[in-house]
N, C-alpha and C positions, 0 to 999 in steps of 0.2 A: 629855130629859124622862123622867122616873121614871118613866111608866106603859110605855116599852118596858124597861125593866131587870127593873122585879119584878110586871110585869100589873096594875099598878094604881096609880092617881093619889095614892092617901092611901099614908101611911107603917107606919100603922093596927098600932104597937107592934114595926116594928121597926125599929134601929136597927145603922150601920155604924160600922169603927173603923178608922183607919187603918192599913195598913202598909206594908213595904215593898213590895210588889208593886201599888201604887196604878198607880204609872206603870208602863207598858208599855213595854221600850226592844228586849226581843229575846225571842224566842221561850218560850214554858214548856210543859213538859211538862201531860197530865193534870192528874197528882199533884200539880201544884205549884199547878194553879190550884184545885184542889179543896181543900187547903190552905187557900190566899187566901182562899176563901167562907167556911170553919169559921172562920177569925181574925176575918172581917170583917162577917159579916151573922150579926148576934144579936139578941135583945130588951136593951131598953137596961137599964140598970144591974145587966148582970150582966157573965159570960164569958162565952166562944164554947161553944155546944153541946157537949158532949161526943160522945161516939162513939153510946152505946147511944143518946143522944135525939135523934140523928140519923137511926138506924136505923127509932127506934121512930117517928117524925114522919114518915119515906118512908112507912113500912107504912099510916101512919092516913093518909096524904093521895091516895095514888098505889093503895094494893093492891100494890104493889112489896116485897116482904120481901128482908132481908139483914142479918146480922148486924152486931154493933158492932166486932167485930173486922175481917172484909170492908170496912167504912167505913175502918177502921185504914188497913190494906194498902192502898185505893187513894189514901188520902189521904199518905201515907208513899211510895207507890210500889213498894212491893213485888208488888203484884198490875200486872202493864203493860196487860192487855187487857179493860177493862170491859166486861162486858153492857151492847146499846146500851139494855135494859130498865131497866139499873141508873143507865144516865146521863142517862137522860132523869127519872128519877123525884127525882134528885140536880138537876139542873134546875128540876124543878118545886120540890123543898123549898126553894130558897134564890133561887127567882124570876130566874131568869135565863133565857137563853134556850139553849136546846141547844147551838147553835154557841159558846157562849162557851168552850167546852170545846175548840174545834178554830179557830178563827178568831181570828185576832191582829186584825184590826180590829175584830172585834165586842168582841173580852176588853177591847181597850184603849177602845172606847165605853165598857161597862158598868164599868170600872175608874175613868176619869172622873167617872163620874156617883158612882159610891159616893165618889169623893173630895169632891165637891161637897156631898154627903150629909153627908159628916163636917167640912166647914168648915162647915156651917147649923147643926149640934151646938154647935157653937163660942159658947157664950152671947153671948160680946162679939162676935163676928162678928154672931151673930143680931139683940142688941138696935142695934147700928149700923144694919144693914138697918131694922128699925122705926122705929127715929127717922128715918131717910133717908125712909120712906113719908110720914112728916108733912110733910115740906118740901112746897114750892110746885115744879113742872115745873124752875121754870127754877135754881134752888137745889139741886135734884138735881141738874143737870147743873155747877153749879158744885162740887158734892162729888165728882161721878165725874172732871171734870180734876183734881181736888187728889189723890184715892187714884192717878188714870193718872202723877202725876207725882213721886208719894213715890214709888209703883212701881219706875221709871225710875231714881230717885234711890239708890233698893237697889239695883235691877240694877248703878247704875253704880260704887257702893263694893261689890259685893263680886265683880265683876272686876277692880278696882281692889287687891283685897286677895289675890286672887292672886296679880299679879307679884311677882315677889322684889324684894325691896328694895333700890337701889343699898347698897355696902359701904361 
């Protein structure tokens, strides 16, 4: 549920974007997920924050000051040891939860849900969901075995398209 990711139910202007740090398969540094948040949680129809309006958006939300350069280094990893005043206020700007910074289940929940966030983006993802709300109970449930078993049908051609091919 979105309102443990970014403290609230509505999405209320801003928007996630994919990348590769979606899925969680092994450990990151910091740096690397602080990273991840600059690429992936911004107001929609632009790019990811830059540095200084990350800086300047800690100071107006939190009281927390630091430079755009400081944002740099910890998002690069040049600086290794954050102030825990600096990570918590980084937290707060980008609506996560403190530990997502130190805890691999939590990064890989919150990682989830922002992927989920960016498949609802998905116009045709979204307007299929709307038309699926018009159907009748039992007509949804006939659409959800037909995606469960295209699903299936992908999973099973592109392990399929793995093997090598007899010679």
């Amino acid at each position: 549920m979105l309102c443990q990711v970014f403290g609230t139910a509505t999405l209320s202007g801003v928007t996630f974007h994919g990348c590769r740090w979606c899925v969680v398969s092994e450990e990151r540094s910091f740096a690397e997920r602080l990273a991840h948040l600059i690429a992936t949680v911004h107001p929609p129809d632009r790019k990811p924050y830059s540095y200084r309006e990350i800086a300047h958006g800690v100071a107006e939300q939190t009281g927390v000051t630091m430079s755009a350069t400081h944002v740099q280094q910890l998002a690069v990893g040049a600086r290794k040891d954050p102030k825990r005043s600096h990570i918590q206020a980084l937290a707060q700007f980008f609506g996560v939860p403190v530990t997502y910074f130190f805890d691999d289940d939590v990064a890989g929940q919150v990682d989830r849900q922002v992927e989920d966030v960016v498949a609802w983006r998905d116009s045709e993802a979204r307007n299929l969901a709307q038309r699926a709300m018009r159907l009748s109970p039992r007509d949804r449930e006939t659409v959800t075995a037909l995606l469960d078993q295209l699903g299936s049908y992908d999973d099973t051609r592109r392990r399929a398209g793995r093997r090598r091919k007899p010679e």
